[in-house]
N, C-alpha and C positions, 0 to 999 in steps of 0.2 A: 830598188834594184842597184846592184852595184854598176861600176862604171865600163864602159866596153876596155875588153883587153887592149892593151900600147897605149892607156891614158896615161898623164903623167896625175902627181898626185895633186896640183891643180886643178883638174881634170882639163887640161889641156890633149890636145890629139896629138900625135908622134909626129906630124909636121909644124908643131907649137900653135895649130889656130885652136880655137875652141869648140863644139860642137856647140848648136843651135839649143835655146832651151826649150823651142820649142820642135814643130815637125818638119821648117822646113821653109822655105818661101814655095807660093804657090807656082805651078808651072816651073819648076826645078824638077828635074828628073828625081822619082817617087820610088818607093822599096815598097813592093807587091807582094804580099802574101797571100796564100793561098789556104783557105780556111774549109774544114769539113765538116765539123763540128765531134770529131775525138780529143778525148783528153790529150793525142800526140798534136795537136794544132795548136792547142794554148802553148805549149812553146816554140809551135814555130810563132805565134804572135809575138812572143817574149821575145825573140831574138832578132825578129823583123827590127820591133821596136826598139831592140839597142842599135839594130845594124842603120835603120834610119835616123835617128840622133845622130851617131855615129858619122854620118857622113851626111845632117843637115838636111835631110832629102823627106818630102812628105810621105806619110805611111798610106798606105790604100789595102785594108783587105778586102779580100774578095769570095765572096761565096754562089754556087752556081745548083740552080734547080731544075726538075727536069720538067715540071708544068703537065705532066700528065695527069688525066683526073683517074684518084686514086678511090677505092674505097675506104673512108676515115672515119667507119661511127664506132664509135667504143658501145660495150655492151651494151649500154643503158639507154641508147639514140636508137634510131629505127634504122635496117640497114641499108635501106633506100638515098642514106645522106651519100651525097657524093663532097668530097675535096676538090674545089676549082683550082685553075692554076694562080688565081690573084691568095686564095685561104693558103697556098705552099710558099709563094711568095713573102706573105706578109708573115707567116711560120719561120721562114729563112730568114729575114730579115729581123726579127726579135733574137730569135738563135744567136745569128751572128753578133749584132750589140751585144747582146751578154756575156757571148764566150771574151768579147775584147774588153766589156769592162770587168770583168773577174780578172784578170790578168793583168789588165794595165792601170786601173783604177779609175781615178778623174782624167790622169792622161789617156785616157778613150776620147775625151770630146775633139784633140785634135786628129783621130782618127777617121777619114774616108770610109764609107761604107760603103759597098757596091753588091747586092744582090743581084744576079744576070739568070734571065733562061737560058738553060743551053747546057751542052757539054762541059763539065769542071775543066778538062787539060786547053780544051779550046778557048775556051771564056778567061781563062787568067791571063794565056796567052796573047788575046786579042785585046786585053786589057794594059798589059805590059806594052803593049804598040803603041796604043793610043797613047799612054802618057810617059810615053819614051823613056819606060822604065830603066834605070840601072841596077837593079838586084831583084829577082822574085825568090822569094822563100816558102818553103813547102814541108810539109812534115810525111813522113813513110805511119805505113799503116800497121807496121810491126809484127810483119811477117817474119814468121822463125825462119822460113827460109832466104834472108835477107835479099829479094829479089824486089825490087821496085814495083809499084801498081803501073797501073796504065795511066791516070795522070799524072805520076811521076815522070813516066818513059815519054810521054807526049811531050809535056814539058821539057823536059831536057833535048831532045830532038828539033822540037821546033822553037826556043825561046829566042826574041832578040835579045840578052842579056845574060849576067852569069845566074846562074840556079844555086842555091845553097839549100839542099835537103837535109834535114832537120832528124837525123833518127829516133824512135819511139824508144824511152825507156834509157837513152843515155845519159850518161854524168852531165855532159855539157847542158842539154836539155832540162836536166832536174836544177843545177846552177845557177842557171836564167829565171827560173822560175823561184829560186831563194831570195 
């Protein structure tokens, strides 16, 4: 990846300190993303992850399930299997490692993982609380009608901190991911 915009060619930050090489000291306000598992989420990871570098701050993404029992047999199971909410959970939770390490590679290990029940706008939200987040990043779901989802709108509404939405399909987005 290349280096965040206003670095100098030291890769020094625009007020001459350095950015951390790694994600962060622990208990330093964290950059929260919010992950869904579309190809427009891997860069909002991309960009999380420069924006936290960027500003020394640990990464936390976050992925949120809804724990209802589903029906999940593929043809070849009896249709009597049901999906518990720990089988979605632990589904979410491989999901999400893997969307972060296709994107960020070995730098995934210093990546927080957070799989939550619950509402996606609420769960990032109450996440970004607790770890007295300064940035949550979130990617749009790439509606032609350029009109935000509802865990965008929720989040921007209620966040403690700044939001940077992420648009599907843009230049900056495809960038980050070069």
């Amino acid at each position: 990846m290349s280096q965040p915009a206003g670095s100098g060619a030291d890769g020094s930050l625009p007020d001459n300190s350095r950015p951390g090489a790694e994600w962060g000291t622990p208990g330093g306000k964290a950059v929260v993303v919010g992950v869904d598992g579309s190809d427009a989420s891997r860069a909002a990871i991309a960009l999380a992850a420069l924006e936290a570098r960027y500003r020394g701050a640990p990464l936390i993404a976050v992925q949120a399930y809804s724990g209802e029992r589903t029906l999940g047999a593929p043809a070849a199971r009896p249709l009597s299997t049901l999906r518990t909410a720990e089988d979605e959970r632990i589904d979410t939770e491989v999901s999400l490692r893997q969307a972060v390490r296709d994107v960020l590679g070995e730098q995934a290990n210093g990546v927080e993982i957070r799989v939550i029940l619950g509402l996606a706008g609420r769960k990032i939200v109450e996440t970004a609380n607790k770890v007295n987040a300064q940035l949550i990043v979130l990617a749009t779901r790439g509606s032609p009608s350029m009109l935000l989802g509802t865990v965008s709108q929720y989040v921007l509404r209620k966040s403690p901190c700044p939001v940077l939405i992420v648009p599907a399909g843009s230049g900056a987005a495809r960038s980050v991911l070069a």
